[in-house]
PLY file of the C-alpha trace (Angstrom):
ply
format ascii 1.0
element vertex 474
property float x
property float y
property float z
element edge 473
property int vertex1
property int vertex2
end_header
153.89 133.07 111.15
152.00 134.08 108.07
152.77 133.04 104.34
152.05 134.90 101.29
152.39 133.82 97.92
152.98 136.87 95.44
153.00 136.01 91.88
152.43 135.46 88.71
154.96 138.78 88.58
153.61 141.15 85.90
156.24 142.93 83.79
158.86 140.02 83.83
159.87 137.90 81.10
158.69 134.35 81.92
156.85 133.69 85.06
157.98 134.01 88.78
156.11 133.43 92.19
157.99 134.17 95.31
156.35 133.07 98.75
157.46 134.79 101.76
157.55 133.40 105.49
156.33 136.65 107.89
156.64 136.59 111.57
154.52 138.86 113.40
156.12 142.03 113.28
155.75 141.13 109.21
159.42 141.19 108.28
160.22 138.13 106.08
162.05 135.22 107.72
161.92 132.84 104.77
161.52 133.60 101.03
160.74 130.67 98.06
161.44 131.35 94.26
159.67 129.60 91.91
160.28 129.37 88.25
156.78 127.17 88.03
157.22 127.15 83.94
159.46 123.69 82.48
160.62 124.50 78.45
163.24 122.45 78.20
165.83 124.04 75.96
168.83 121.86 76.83
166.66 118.55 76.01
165.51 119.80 72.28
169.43 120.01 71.32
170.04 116.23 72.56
170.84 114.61 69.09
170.88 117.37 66.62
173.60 119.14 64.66
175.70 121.41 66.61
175.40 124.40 64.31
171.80 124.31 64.99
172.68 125.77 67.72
173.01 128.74 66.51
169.19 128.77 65.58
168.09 126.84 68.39
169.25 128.83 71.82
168.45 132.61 70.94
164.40 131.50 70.76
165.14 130.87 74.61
164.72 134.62 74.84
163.27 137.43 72.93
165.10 139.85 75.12
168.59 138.60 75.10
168.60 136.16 71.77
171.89 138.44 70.96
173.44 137.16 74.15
172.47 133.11 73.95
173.89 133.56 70.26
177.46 134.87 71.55
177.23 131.94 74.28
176.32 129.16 71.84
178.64 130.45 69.43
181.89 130.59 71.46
181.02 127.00 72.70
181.03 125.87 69.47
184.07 127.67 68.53
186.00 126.56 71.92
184.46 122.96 70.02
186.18 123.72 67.36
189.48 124.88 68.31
188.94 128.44 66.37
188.03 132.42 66.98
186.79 134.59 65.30
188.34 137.00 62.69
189.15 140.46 64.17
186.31 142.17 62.44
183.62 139.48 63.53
184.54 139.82 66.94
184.18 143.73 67.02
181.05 143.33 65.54
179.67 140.48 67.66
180.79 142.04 70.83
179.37 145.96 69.35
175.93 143.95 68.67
176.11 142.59 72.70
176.66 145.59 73.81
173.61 147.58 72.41
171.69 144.99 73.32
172.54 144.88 77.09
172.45 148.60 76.63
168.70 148.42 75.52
167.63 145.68 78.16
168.98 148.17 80.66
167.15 151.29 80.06
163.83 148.91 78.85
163.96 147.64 82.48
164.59 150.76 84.06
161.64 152.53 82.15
159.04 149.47 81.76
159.73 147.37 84.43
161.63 149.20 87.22
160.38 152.66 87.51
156.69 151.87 87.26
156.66 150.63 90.58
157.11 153.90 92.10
153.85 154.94 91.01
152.09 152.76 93.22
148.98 153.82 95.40
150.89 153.25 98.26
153.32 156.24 97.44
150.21 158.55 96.77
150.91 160.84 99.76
155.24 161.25 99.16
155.73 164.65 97.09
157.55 163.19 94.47
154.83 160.95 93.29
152.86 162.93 90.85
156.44 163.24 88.99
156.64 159.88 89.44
153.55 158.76 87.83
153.99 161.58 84.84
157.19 160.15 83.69
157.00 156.62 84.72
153.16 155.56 84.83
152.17 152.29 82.35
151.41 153.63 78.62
151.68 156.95 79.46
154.69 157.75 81.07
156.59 160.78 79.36
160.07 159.08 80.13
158.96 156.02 79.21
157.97 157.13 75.88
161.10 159.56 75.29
163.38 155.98 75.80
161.14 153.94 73.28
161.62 156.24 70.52
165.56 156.39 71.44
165.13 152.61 71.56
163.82 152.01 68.24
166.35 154.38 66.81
169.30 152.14 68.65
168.50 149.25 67.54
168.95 150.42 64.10
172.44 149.18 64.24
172.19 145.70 64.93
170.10 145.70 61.86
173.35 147.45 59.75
175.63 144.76 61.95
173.68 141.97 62.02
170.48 141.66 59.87
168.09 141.71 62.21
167.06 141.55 65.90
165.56 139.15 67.91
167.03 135.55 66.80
170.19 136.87 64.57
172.28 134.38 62.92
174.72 136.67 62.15
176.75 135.82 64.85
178.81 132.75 63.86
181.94 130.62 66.02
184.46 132.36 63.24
182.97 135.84 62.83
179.73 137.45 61.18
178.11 137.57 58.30
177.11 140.63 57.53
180.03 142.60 55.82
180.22 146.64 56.86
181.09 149.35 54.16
182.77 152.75 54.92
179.32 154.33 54.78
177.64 152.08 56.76
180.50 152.47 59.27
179.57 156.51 59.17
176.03 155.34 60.25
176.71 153.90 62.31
178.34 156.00 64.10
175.83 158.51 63.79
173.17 155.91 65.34
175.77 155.95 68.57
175.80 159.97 68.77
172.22 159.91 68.98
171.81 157.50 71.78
174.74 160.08 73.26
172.71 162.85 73.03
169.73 160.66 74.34
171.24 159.83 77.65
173.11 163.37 77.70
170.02 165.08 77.66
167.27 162.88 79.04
169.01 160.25 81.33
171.76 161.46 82.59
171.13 165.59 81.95
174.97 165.94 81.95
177.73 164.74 79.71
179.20 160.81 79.69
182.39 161.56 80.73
180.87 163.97 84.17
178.67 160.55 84.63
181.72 158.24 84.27
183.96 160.57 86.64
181.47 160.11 89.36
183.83 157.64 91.92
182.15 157.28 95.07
178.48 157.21 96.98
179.31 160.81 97.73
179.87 161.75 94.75
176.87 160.33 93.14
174.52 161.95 95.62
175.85 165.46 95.24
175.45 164.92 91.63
171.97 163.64 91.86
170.58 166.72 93.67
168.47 169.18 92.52
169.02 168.07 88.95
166.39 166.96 86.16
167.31 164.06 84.69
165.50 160.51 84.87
168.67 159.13 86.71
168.54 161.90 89.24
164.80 161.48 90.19
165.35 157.99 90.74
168.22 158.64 93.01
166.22 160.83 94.52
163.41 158.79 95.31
165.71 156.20 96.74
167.19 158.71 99.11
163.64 160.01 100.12
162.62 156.16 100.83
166.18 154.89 102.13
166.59 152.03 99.45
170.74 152.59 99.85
170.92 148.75 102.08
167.78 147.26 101.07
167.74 144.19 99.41
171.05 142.90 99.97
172.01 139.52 99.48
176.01 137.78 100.01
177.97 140.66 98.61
179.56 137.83 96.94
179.48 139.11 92.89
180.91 136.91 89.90
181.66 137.76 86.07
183.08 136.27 83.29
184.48 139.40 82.07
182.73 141.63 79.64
183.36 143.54 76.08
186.83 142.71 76.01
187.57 145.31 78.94
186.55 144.03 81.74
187.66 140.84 83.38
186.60 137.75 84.86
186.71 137.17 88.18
185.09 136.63 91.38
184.73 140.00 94.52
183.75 139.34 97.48
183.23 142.38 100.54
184.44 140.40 103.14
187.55 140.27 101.69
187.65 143.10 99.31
189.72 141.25 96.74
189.31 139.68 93.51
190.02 136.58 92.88
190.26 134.95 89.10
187.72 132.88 87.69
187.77 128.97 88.54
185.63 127.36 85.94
185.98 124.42 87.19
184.71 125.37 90.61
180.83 126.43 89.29
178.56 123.65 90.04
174.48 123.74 89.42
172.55 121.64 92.81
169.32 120.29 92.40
168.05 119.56 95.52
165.42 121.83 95.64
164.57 121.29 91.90
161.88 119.18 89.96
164.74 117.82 88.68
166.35 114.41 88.86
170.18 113.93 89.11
172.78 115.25 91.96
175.19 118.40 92.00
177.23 118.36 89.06
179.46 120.21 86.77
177.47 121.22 84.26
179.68 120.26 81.80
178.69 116.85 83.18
175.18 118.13 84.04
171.53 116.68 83.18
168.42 118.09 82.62
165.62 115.52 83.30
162.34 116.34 85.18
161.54 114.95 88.53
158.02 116.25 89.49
158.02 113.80 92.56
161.60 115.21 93.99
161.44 115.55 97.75
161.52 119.45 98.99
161.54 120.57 95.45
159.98 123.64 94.72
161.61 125.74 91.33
162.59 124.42 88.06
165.44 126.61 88.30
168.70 124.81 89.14
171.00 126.19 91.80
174.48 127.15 90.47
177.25 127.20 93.44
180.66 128.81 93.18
182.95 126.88 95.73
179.95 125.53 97.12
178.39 129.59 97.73
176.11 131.31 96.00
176.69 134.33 93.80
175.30 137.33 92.01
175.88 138.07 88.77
174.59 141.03 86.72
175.88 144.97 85.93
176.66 145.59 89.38
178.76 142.38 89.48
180.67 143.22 86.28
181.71 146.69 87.50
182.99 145.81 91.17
184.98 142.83 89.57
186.40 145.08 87.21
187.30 147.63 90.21
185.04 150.59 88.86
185.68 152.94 91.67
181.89 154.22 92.01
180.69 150.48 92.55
183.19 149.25 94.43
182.02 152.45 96.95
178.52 151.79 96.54
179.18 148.12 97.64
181.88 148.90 100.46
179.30 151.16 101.91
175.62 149.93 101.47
176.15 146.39 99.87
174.87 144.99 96.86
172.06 146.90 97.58
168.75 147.15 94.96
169.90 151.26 95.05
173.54 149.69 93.60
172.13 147.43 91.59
169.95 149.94 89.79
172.99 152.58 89.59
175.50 150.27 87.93
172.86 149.52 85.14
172.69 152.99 84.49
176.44 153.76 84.82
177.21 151.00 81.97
175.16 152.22 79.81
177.45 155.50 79.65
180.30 153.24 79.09
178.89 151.04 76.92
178.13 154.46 74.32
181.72 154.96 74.62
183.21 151.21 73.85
181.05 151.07 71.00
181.45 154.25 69.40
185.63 152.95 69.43
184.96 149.57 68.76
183.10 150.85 64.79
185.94 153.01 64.65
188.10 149.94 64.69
186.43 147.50 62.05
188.61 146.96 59.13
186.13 147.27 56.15
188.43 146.10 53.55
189.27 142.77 56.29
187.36 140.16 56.18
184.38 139.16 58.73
184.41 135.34 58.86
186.27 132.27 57.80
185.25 128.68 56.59
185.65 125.72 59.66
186.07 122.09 59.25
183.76 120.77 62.24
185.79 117.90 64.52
183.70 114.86 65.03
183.29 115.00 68.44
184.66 117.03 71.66
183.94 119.29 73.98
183.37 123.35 74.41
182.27 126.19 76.87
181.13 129.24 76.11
181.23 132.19 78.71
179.50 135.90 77.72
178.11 138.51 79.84
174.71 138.89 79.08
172.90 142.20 80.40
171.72 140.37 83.58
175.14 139.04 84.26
177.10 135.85 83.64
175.84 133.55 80.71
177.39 129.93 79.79
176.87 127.30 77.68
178.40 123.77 77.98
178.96 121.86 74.43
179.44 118.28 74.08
179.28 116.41 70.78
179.82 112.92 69.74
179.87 111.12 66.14
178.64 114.70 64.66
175.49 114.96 67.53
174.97 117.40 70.09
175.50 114.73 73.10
174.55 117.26 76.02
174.24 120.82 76.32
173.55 122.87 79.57
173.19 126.35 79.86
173.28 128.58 83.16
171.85 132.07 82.79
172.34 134.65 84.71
168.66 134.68 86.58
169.57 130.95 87.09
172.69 132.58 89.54
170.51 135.21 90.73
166.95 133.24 91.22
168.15 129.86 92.20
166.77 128.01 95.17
168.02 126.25 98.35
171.02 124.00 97.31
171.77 120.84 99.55
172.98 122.41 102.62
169.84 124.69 102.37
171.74 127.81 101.23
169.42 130.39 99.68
169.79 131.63 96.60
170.36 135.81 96.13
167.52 136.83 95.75
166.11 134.57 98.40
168.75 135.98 100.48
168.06 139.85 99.51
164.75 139.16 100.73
165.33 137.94 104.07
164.39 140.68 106.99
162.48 143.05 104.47
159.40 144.21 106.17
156.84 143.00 103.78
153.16 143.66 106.08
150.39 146.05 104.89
151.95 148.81 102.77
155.08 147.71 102.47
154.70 145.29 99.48
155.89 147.53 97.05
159.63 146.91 98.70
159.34 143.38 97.70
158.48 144.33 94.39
161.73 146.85 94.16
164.03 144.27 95.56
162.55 141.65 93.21
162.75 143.69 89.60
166.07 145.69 91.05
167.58 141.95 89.87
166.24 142.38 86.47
165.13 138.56 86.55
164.50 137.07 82.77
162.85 133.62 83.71
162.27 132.25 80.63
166.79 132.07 80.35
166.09 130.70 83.75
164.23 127.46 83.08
165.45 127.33 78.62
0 1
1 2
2 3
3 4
4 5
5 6
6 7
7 8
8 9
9 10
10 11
11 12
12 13
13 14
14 15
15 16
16 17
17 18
18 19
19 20
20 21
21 22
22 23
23 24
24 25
25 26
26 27
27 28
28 29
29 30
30 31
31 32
32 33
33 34
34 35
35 36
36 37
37 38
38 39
39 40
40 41
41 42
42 43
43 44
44 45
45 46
46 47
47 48
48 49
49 50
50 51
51 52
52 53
53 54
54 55
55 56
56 57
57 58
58 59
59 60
60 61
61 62
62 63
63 64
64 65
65 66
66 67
67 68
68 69
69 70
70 71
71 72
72 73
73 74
74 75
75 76
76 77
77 78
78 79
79 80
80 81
81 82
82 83
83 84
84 85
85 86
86 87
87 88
88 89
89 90
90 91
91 92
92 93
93 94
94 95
95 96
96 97
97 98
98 99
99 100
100 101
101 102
102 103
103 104
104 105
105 106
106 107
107 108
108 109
109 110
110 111
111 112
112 113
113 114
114 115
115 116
116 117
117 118
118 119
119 120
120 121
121 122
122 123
123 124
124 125
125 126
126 127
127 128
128 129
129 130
130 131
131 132
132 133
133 134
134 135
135 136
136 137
137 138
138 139
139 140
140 141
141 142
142 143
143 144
144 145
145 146
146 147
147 148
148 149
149 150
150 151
151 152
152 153
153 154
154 155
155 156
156 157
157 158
158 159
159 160
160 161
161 162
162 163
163 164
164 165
165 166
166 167
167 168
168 169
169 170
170 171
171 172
172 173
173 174
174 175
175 176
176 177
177 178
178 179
179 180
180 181
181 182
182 183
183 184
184 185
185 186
186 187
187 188
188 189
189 190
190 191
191 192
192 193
193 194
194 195
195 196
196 197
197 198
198 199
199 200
200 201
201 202
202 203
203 204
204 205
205 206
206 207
207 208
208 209
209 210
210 211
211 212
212 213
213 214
214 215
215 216
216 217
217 218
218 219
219 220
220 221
221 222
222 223
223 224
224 225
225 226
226 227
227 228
228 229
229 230
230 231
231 232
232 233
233 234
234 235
235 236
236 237
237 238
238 239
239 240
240 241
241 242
242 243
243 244
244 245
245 246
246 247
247 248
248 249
249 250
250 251
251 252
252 253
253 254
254 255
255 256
256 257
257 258
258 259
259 260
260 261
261 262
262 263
263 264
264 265
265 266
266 267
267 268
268 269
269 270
270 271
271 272
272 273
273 274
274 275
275 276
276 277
277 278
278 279
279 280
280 281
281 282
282 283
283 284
284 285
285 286
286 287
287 288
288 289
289 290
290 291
291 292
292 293
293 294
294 295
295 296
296 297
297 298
298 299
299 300
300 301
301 302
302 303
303 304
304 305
305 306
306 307
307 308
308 309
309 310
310 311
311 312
312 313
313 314
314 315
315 316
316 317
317 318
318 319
319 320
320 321
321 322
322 323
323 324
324 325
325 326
326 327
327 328
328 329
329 330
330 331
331 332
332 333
333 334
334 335
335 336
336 337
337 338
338 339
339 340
340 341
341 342
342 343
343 344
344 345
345 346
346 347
347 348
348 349
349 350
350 351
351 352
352 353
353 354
354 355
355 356
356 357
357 358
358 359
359 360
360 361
361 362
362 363
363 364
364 365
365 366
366 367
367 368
368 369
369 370
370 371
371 372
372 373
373 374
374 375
375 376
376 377
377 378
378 379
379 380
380 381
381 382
382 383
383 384
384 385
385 386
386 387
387 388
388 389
389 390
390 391
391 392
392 393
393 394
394 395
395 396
396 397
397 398
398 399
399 400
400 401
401 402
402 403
403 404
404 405
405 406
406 407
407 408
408 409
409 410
410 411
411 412
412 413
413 414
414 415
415 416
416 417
417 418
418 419
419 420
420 421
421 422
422 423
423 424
424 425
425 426
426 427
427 428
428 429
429 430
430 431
431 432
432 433
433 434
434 435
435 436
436 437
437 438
438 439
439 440
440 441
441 442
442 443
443 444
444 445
445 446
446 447
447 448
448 449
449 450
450 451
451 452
452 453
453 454
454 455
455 456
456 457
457 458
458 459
459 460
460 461
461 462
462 463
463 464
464 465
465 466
466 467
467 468
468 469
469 470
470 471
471 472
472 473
């Protein structure tokens, strides 16, 4: 048996070290995920005002701030016994959305793609076109998406002021009011992101992307055509990615945009099953952290350096006692999106899947959002005034772009009493629980042949989850 430690990661948000058992053939028989860095988040909002909330949990992430906001503010909401006004919960849920949009396409361009134009791939054919649209600082497709990028993000500044760390978002509605020509703007920022993916990502139209229903499907589509999306299915079928990097087949969401709904798919069955809320559950045995299995509405964050076996300062969420992956992939074949639910019944929750649905939201996502503006009211109002209880409880569930997001709210005499967050690389990345169940992408790793020249697989497998560790550890 050999063991080798890979890590810190480079192009991930936070820091990750994954060490990998080998046996002699050098396939993995054991991987460890570490989240090595402690911040604390949950323990800074002990004792203060609840709405600080609202300025406290989207510095958890620079990435997703938009995300923790929605969370944080639908737990204080569900505190308060309120929702939002019509037009502040377009608007909130349109600001999401490009954001999850954006974290997609930045991780397919800077973090996924770039991988591909590794040495090791020097000799396939399809790796000078690799490194002249994906290589660091220089790619050509890489720099196409940042201009469309900076151009998108143009309308959270019309929706909500500004982006990272909005406070815009609020538990009744928003704050920033939209006139009719803002509204037009707006909706000219959205038919230049459609012409973006049109004619760089996708090179066809939304709706020919959106029609696509099965593995079949997709791969007739993908050949011979010259489109970012198309090389990298390409490349995957050149390096057979389709079943690497699967982990339970076991997906959970807590529905998404208002269109999509909670619920929990597994492949062995094929069904969905609705969301228990009750049955999540965050372990801690392998965890520098003290405390036992728990709720985490009853949950604790307090750090245990000395803890026995520990080895991640990620927590281990459960769902029925089994782990679970969360993310794009996860939101589509709970919502029974044909294509996914093909990919999956086929290959598994492969990283080729994974990748895919990413991409396939983001066609969707033009769509909602382009109805959603249509639907804001701007002579309606955008938030109301709350009278705060004294004390209570609230949760508040969102579906960040990495997958399922929740906060857990309680407050006594005016104070924030606890507050625990799961994010979705805390699903995704989590250790061993008590009965020594690895996490996903502990799992996905497990039987990968990782010996000389095949490292760049762990890599692909690794990033195809997207992880965000610094959501991980708060």
């Amino acid at each position: 048996m050999t063991t080798v430690r890979l890590g810190p990661f480079n192009r991930v948000e936070g820091d990750l070290e994954v060490t990998l058992t080998l046996d002699a053939a050098g396939f993995v028989t054991r991987a460890q995920v570490n989240s090595p860095l402690f911040r604390g988040f949950e323990r800074i909002l002990q004792g203060r005002a609840p709405l600080d909330a609202l300025t406290i949990v989207p510095r958890i992430c620079g990435i997703c701030s938009v995300a923790q906001s929605m969370a944080a503010a639908q737990a204080l909401a569900d505190w308060a016994r309120i929702k939002p006004v019509p037009n502040g919960a377009l608007v909130a849920q349109t600001v999401l959305a490009v954001e999850n949009l954006a974290d997609h396409l930045t991780h397919f361009f800077l973090f996924f793609m770039p991988d591909f134009t590794h040495s090791a791939y020097r000799t396939m054919p399809w790796y000078e076109a690799a490194v002249r649209r994906f290589a660091p600082y220089r790619g050509e497709s890489a720099a196409r998406w940042l201009a469309a990028r900076a151009q998108w993000f143009h309308l959270v500044g019309l929706l909500a002021g500004r982006w990272p760390h909005t406070l815009a978002v609020q538990p009744s509605g928003t704050t920033r009011t939209i006139h009719a020509m803002e509204q037009r703007e707006l909706l000219r920022m959205v038919g230049q992101m459609r012409r973006y993916l049109t004619e760089s990502l996708f090179g066809d139209t939304l709706d020919a992307v959106l029609a696509l229903d099965s593995a079949d499907a997709l791969l007739a589509w993908a050949e011979g055509r010259e489109s970012d999306a198309a090389f990298f299915i390409q490349v995957a079928h050149a390096l057979e990615l389709f079943t690497v990097g699967r982990a339970y087949d076991r997906f959970l969401s807590y529905g998404a945009y208002r269109a999509w709904p909670a619920g929990v798919w597994d492949r062995a069955t094929a069904a969905t099953a609705p969301l228990d809320e009750a049955a999540i559950v965050e372990e801690v045995a392998a965890s520098w952290l003290g405390g036992s299995a728990s709720h985490p509405a009853e949950g604790e964050t307090v750090p245990w350096l000395e803890r026995p076996d520990a080895y991640s300062w990620c927590k281990a969420p459960r769902y029925h006692g089994a782990p679970a992956e969360t993310g794009a992939l996860a939101r589509a074949v709970v919502a029974g999106v044909p294509l996914a639910r093909d990919l999956v019944q086929r290959w598994g929750g492969s990283l080729f899947s994974r990748v895919i649905a990413r991409l396939w939201e983001c066609a969707r996502i033009v769509q909602w959002v382009e109805a959603w503006l249509k639907e804001i009211d701007v002579k309606a109002s955008f938030i109301e005034p709350v009278v705060w209880p004294n004390e209570g409880r609230g949760v508040g569930l969102v579906e960040a772009a990495r997958g399922a997001l929740g906060h857990w709210l309680e407050v006594a005499n005016g104070r924030i009493q606890r507050y625990q967050i799961i994010a979705p690389t805390t699903w995704n990345f989590s250790p061993r629980d008590q009965t020594g169940q690895p996490g996903p992408l502990e799992k996905a790793l497990e039987g990968l042949t990782a010996g000389a020249g095949a490292m760049p697989f762990v890599h692909h497998v690794v990033r195809s989850f997207d992880p965000c560790m610094v959501c991980t550890v708060h």
